[in-house]
C-alpha positions as CSV (number, residue, x, y, z in Angstrom):
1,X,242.0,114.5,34.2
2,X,242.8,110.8,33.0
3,X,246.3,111.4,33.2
4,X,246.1,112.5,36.9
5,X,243.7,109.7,37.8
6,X,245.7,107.4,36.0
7,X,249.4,108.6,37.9
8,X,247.5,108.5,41.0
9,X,246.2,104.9,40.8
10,X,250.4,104.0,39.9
11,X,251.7,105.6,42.6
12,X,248.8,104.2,45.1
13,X,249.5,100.7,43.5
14,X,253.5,100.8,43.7
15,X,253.3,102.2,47.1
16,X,250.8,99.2,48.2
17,X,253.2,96.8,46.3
18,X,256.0,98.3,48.4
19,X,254.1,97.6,51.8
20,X,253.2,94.0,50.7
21,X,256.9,93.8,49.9
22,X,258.1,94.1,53.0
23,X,254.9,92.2,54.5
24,X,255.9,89.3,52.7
25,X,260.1,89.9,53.8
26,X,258.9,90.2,57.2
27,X,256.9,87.1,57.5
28,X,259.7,84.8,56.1
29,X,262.0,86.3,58.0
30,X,259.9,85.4,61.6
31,X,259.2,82.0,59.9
32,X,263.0,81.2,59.0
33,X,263.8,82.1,62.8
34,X,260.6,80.0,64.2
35,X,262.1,77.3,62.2
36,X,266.0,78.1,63.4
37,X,264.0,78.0,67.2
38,X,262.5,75.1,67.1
39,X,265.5,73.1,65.6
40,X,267.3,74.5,68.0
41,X,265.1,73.3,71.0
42,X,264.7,69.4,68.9
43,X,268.7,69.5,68.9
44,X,268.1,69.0,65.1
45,X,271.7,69.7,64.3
46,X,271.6,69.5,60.6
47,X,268.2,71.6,60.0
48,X,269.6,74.1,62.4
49,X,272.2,74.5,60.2
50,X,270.1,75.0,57.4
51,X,269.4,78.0,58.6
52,X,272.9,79.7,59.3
53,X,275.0,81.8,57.0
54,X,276.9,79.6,54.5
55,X,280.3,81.6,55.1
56,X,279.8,80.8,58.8
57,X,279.6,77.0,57.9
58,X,282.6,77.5,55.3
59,X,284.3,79.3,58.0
60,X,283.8,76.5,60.2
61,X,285.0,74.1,57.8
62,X,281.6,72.7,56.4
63,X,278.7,71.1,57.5
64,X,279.9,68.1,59.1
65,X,282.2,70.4,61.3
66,X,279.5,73.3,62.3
67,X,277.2,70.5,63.5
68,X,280.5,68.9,65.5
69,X,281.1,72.5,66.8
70,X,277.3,73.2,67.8
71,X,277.4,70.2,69.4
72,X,280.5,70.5,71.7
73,X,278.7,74.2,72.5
74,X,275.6,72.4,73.6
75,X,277.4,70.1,75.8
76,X,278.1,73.0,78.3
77,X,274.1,73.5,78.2
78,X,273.2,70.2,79.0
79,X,271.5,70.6,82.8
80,X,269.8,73.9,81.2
81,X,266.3,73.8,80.1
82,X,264.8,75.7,77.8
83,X,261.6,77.2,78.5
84,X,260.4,79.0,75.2
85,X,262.5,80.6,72.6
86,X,261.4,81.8,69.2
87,X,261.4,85.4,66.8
88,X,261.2,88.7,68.1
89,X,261.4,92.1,66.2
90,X,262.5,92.8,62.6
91,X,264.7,95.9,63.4
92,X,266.3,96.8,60.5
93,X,265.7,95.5,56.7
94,X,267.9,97.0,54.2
95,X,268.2,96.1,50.6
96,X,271.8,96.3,49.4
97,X,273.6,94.6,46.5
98,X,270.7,93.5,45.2
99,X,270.2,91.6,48.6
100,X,267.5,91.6,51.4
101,X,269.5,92.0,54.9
102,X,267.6,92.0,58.3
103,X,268.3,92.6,61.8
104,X,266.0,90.3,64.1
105,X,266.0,89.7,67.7
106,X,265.6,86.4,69.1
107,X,263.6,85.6,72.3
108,X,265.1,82.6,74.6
109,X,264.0,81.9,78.2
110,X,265.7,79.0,80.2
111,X,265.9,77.8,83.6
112,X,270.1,77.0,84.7
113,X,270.0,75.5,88.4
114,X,267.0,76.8,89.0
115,X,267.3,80.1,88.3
116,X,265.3,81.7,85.4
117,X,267.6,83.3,82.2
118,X,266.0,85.6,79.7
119,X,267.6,86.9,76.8
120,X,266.9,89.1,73.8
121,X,269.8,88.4,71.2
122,X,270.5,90.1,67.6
123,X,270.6,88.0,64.5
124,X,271.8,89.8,61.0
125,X,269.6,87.6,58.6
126,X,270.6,87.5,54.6
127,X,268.2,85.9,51.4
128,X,269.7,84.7,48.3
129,X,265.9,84.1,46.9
130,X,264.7,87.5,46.9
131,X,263.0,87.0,50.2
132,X,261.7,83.1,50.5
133,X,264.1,81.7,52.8
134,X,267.0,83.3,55.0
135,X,270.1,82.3,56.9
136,X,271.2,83.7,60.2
137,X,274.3,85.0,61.8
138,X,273.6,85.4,65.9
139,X,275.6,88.0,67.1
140,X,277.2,88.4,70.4
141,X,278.2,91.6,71.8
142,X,281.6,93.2,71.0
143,X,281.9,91.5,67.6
144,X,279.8,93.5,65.3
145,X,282.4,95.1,63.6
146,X,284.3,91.2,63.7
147,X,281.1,90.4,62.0
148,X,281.1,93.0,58.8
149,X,284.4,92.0,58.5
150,X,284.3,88.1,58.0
151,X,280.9,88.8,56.0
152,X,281.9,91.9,53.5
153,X,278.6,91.8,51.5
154,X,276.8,92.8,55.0
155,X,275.7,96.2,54.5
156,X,277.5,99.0,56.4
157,X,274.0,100.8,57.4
158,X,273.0,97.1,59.4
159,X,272.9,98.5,63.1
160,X,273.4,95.6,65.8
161,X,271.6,96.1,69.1
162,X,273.8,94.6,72.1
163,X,271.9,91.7,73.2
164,X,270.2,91.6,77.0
165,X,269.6,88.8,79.1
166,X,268.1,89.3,82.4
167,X,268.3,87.1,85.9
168,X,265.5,85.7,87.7
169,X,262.6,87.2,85.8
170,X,260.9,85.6,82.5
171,X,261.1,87.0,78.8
172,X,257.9,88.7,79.4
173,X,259.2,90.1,82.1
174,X,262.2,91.3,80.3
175,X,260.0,92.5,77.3
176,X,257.7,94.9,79.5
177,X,260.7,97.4,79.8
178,X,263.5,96.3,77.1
179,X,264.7,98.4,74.5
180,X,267.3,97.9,71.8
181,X,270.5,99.5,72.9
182,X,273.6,100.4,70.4
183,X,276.9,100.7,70.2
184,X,278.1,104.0,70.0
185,X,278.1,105.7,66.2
186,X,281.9,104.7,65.0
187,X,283.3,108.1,62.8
């Protein structure tokens, strides 16, 4: 009767463990994209970059060159203003290579000559530190399999929802009737 007590109290205890696991993965990966967000909305350029992908910023030829590049983007965005942005949904967390993966939507609503733009985007998320921080990769309709490509050690199981944005209604709005759409299954 000990032995049974004492199995049951294990497998109760590694299955709560489990849970606060992926409690703990989910809250740092909302935090790391409230962080990404909000430097994002400061135009705080180098601790936006913080938070990407290293191979994106090695792609991009380093630091000093991803910031160049987010800035020339942001040019085009100047008479837009945003009106909230921040985390959305963790869809997907895989562990894989001995590395935590994520899907995560991002929320963003902004107003472009007066009209209102709401959009739900999909961000693959990686850790290096077993959970405590992440770095991002926003992803942009059409290039998910571009993306598993120029990132290799992204699991093959990640599934990346299109992204939506919506005219003339707010993310609330948006959020009363969205749901994640994919790509078709690739044989």
């Amino acid at each position: 009767m000990k032995t049974y007590f004492l199995f049951l109290f294990f497998f109760v205890s590694a299955g709560s463990y489990a849970q606060n696991d992926t409690t703990f993965l989910k809250k740092n990966i909302k935090a790391g994209m409230d962080s990404l967000s909000e430097s994002f909305e400061k135009k705080d350029w180098p601790t936006f970059t913080h938070f990407m992908h290293p191979a994106l910023i090695k792609m991009l030829g380093g630091e000093k060159n991803f910031i160049s590049f987010i800035e020339q983007q942001m040019n085009a965005l100047n008479d837009a203003k945003i009106n909230s942005m921040g985390a959305g949904n963790v869809l997907q967390l895989i562990n894989y290579k001995n590395q935590w993966q994520c899907v995560v939507e991002s929320y963003l609503q902004m107003t472009i000559d007066s009209i209102t733009v709401s959009t739900v985007s999909s961000n693959v998320g990686v850790t290096y530190d077993k959970g405590k921080t992440w770095k991002f990769i926003r992803v942009t309709d059409g290039n998910e399999t571009q993306v598993k490509k120029l990132f290799p050690d992204i699991s093959p199981s990640i599934q990346i929802p299109y992204n939506k944005t919506s005219y003339g209604v707010t993310i609330e709005e948006l959020l009363k009737t969205y749901q994640p759409k994919y790509p078709p299954a690739k044989d």
